[in-house]
C-alpha positions in Angstrom: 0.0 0.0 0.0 1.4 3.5 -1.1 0.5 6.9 0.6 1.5 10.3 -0.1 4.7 11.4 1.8 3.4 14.0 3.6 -0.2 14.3 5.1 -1.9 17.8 6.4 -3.3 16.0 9.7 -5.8 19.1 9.5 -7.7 17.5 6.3 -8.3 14.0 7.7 -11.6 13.1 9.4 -10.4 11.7 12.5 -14.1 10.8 13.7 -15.2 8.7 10.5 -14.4 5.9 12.6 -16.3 7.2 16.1 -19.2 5.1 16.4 -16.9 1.9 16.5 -16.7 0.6 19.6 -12.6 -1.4 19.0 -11.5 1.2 21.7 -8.7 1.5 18.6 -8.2 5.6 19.9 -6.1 4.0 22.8 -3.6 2.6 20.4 -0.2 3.1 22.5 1.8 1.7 18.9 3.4 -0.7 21.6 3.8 -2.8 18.5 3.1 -5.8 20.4 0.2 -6.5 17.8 2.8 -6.8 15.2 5.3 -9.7 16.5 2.5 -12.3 17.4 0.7 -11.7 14.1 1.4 -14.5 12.1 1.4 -12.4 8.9 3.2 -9.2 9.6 4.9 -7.7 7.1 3.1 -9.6 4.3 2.9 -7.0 1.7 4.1 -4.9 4.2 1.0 -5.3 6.6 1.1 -4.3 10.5 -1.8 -4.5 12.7 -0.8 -1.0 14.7 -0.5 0.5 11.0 -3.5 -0.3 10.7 -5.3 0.4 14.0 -3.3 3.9 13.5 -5.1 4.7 10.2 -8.6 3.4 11.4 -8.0 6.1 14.3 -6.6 9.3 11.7 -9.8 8.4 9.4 -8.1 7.0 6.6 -11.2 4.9 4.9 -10.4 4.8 0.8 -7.0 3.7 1.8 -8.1 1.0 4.0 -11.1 -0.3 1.6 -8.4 -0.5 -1.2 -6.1 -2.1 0.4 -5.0 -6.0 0.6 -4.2 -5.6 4.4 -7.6 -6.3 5.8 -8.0 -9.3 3.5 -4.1 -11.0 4.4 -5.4 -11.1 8.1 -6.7 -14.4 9.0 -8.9 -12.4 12.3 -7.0 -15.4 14.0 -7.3 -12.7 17.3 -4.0 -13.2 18.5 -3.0 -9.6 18.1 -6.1 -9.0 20.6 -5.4 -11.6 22.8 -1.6 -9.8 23.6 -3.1 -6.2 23.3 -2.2 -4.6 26.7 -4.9 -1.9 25.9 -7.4 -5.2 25.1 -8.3 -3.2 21.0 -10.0 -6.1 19.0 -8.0 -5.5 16.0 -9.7 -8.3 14.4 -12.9 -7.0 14.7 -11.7 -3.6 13.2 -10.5 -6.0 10.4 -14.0 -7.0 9.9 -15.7 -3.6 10.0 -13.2 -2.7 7.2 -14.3 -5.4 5.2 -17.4 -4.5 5.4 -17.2 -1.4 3.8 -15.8 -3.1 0.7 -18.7 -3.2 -2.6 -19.7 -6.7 -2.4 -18.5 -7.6 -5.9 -14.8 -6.1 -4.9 -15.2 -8.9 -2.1 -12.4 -11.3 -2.8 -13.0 -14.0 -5.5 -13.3 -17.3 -3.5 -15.3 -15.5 -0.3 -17.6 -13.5 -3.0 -18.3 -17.4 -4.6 -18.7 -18.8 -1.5 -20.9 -16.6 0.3 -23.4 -16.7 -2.7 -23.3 -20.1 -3.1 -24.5 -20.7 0.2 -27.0 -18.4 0.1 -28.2 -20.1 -2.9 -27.7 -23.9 -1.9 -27.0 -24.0 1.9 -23.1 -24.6 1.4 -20.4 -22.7 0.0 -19.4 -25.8 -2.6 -22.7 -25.8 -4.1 -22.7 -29.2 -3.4 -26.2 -31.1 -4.2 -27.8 -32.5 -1.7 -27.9 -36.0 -2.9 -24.0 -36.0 -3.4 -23.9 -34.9 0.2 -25.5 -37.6 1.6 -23.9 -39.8 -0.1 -21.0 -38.7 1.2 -21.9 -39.2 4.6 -23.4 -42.7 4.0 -19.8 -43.3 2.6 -17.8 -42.0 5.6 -20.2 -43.7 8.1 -19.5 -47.2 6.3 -16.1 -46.9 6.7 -16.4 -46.1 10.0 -18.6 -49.4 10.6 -15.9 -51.4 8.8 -13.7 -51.0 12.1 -13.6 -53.2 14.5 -16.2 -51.8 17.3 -18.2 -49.7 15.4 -20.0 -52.3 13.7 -23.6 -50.6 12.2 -22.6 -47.2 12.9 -24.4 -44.8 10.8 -24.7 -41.4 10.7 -28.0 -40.0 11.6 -29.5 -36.9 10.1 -32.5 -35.0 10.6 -32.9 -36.8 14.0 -36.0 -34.7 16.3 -35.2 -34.5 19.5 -31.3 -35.5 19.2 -29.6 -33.9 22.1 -26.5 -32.5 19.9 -26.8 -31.3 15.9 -23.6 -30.9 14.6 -23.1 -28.4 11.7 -20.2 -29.3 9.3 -17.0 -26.9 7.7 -17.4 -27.6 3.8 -13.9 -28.9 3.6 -14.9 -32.1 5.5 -17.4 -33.4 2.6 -14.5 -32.4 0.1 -11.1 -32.6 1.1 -10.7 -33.5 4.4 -13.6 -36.4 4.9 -11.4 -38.5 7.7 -11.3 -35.8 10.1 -15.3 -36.5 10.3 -14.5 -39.6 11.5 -12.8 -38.5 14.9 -16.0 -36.3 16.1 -18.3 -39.1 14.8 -16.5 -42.0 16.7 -16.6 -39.9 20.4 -20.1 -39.1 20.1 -20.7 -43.1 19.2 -18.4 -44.2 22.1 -19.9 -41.8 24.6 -23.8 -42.8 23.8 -24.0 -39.4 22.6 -27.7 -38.6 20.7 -26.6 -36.6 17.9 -27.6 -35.7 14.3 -26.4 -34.0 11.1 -29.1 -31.7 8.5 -29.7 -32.4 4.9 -30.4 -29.1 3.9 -28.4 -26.0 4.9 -25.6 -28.2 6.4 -22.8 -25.4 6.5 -21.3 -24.6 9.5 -18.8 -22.1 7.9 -20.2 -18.4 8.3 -18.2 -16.5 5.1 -20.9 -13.9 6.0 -18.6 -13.2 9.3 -15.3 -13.2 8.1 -16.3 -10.9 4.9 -18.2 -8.7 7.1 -21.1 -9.0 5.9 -23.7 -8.7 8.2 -26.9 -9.6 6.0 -25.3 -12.8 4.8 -24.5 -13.8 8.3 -27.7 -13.8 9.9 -29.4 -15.6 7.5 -26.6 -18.6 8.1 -27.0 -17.9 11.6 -30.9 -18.1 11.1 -30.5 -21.6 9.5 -28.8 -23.1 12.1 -31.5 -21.7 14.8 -34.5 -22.6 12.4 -32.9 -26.2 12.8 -32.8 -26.5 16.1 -36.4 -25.6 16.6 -37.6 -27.5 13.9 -36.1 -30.8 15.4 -36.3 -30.0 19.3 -32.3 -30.5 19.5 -30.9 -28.8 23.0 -27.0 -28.2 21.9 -25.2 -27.4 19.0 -21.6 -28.5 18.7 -19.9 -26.0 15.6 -16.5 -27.3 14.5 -15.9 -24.4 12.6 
């Protein structure tokens, strides 16, 4: 990111960012922020650099930039803050601020694909089933597990589970460890055939719209079978 090398501190609008609460105005530039972030200095990005231009106003820089989208909002930067600024938050209301179709080409996909099918693959529902019948057998092919299956739409299961779309594409063992503890502990439990994602792009994009309705699918779920718990891997 370039800026001009001076600045008349007179002309910037240092209350465009008031009304958000990230307490970012008591910034000491300790730098602390920086050395735990686990992608400083990718294309030159620092977390107090950016906390610093949140709090001088500086909004067409910051909605241009990369910065906000090479943070992962992993919160470590918050977590070591010594003035407690949730940087990663910040992060998000920058984000926000983007045009939707300047989002980032994989979250902009994503996001409306799961508005539009329930998951962010776009995966069909009877491929997704069968993908879980698939991972269930194997599990029952193990010695203890014999007839395991893995139940979905179950009313009145105590737990519903939502699922992270890599683990019906890339990464379908790691099902298998959450699946074998609930089967081992007697736990009543249940997966969704429709609106199965558990991965809410409509957070990490900032986008607030998007987000409740992923948040209202999950809650519409729960009533809808009487389940008491949710267990969200993401």
């Amino acid at each position: 990111m370039t800026s001009p090398d001076s600045i008349n501190l007179e002309h910037l609008n240092h209350d465009r960012f008031k009304s958000w609460s990230f307490s970012q105005n008591i910034c000491t530039t300790c730098g602390i922020c920086s050395s735990s972030c686990p992608v400083s200095g990718v294309e030159g990005f620092d977390p107090r650099k950016l906390v610093r231009m949140v709090r001088l106003g500086f909004q067409e820089q910051l909605v241009e930039t990369r910065w906000p989208w090479i943070c992962t909002m992993c919160g470590k930067c918050a977590y070591v803050c010594p003035m407690k600024i949730d940087i990663a938050n910040i992060v998000r209301g920058i984000r926000s601020l983007r045009d939707r179709d300047q989002v980032p080409g994989i979250l902009h996909k994503g996001i409306d694909a799961a508005l539009k099918t329930g998951n962010n693959l776009a995966l069909p529902k009877e491929d997704y089933l069968f993908i879980l019948e698939d991972v269930a057998e194997e599990i029952a092919a193990e010695p203890g597990f014999e007839g395991f299956k893995a139940p979905v739409d179950k009313e009145g299961a105590n737990i519903l589970t939502t699922i992270h779309n890599k683990l019906v594409n890339t990464h379908t063992e790691d099902l298998k460890h959450w699946w074998k503890i609930f089967h081992v502990a007697k736990e009543d439990w249940t997966l969704v055939s429709e609106n199965w994602e558990g991965t809410n792009w409509g957070y990490f994009t900032g986008d607030d719209t998007a987000m409740k309705t992923f948040i209202g699918r999950i809650v519409e779920h729960m009533e809808q079978l009487n389940i008491s718990s949710l267990m969200c891997p993401e």
